[in-house]
C-alpha positions as CSV (number, residue, x, y, z in Angstrom):
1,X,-15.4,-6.1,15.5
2,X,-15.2,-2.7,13.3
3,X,-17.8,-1.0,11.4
4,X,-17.1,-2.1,7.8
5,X,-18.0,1.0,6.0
6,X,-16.5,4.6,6.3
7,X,-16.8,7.8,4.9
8,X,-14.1,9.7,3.7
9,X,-13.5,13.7,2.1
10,X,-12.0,14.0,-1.2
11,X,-9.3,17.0,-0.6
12,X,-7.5,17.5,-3.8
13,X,-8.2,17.1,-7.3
14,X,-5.9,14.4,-8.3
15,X,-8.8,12.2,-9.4
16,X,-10.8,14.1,-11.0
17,X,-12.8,14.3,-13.2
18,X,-14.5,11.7,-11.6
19,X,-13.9,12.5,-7.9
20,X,-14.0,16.4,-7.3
21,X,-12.7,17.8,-4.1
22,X,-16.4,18.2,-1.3
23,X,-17.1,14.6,-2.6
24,X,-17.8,12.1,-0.4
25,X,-17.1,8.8,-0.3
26,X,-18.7,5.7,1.2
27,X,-15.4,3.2,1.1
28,X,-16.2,-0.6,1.6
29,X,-12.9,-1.5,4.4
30,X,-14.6,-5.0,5.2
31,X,-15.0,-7.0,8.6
32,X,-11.6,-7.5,8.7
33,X,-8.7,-5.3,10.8
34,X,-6.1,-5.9,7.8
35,X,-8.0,-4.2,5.0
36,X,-10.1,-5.6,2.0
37,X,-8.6,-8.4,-0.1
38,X,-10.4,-8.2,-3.1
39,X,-8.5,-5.4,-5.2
40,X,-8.5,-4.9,-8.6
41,X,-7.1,-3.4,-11.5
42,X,-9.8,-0.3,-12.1
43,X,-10.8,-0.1,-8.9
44,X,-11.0,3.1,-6.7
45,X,-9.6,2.7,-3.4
46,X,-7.8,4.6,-0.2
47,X,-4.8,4.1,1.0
48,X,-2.3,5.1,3.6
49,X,1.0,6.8,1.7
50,X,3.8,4.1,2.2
51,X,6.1,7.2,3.7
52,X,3.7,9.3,5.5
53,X,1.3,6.9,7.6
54,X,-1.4,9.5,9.0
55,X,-2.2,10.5,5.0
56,X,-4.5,8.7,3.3
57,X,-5.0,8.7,-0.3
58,X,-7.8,8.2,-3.1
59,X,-6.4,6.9,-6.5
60,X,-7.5,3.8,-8.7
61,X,-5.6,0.7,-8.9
62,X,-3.4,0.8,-12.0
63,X,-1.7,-2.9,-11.8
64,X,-0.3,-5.3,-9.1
65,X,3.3,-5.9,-9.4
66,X,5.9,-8.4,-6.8
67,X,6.3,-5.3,-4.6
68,X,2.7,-4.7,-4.4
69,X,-0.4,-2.5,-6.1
70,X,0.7,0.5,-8.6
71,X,-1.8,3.6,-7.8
72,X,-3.0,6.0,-10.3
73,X,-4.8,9.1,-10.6
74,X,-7.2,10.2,-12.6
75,X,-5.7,13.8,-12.9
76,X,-1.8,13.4,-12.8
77,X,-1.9,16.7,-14.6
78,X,-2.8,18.3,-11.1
79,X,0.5,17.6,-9.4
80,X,-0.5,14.3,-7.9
81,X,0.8,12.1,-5.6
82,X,0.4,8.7,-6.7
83,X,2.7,5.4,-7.3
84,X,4.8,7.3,-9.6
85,X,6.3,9.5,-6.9
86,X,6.6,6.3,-4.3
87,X,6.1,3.0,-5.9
88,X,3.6,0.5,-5.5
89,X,2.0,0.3,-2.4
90,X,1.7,-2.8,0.0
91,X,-1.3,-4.4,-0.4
92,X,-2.0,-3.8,3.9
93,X,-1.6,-0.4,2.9
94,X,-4.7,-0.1,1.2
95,X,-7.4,0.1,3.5
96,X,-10.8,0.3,1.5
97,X,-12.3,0.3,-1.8
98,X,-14.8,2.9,-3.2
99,X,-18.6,1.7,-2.9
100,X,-20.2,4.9,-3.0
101,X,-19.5,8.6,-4.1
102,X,-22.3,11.9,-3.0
103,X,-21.9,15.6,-2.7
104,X,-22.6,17.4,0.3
105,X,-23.5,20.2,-1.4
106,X,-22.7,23.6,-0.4
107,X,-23.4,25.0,2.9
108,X,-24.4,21.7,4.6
109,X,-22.6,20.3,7.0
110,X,-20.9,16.7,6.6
């Protein structure tokens, strides 16, 4: 069994202006090894990038299609890289949804 909540760094500002790069996240990944399975359109979640597996990305889920979940971000203006540079993701690529966001505030430690 897994723990079935993680924390994860927001790096770049592709989401924001609701997610700012320092933010944290408290992501929801469930009991299960393969992932959550209750996505939906709106939500935030991470993923894994379908062509680079050790990247993981935070975007919100535009639309499901047949080949799999369409991510957005918030920012696109900020040279993101989302569903309209790779396609729609598989849904066992995404690996959590967003439960949580907090700031760390500067000059604490994570």
């Amino acid at each position: 069994m897994r723990w079935p909540l993680w924390r994860v760094a927001v790096a770049e500002s592709s989401m924001e202006p609701t997610l700012w790069p320092g933010d944290w996240l408290l992501v929801w990944r469930g009991w299960r090894a393969g992932g959550p399975r209750h996505v939906r359109s709106g939500q935030v979640v991470v993923a894994c990038h379908p062509d680079k597996p050790g990247m993981l990305l935070v975007k919100r889920v535009g639309r499901r299609d047949a080949d799999g979940w369409y991510l957005v971000s918030d920012n696109p203006g900020a040279g993101a890289v989302d569903s309209d540079r790779f396609g729609p993701v598989a849904p066992e690529l995404i690996k959590g949804t967003l439960l949580l966001r907090y700031h760390r505030g500067p000059g604490k430690d994570a």
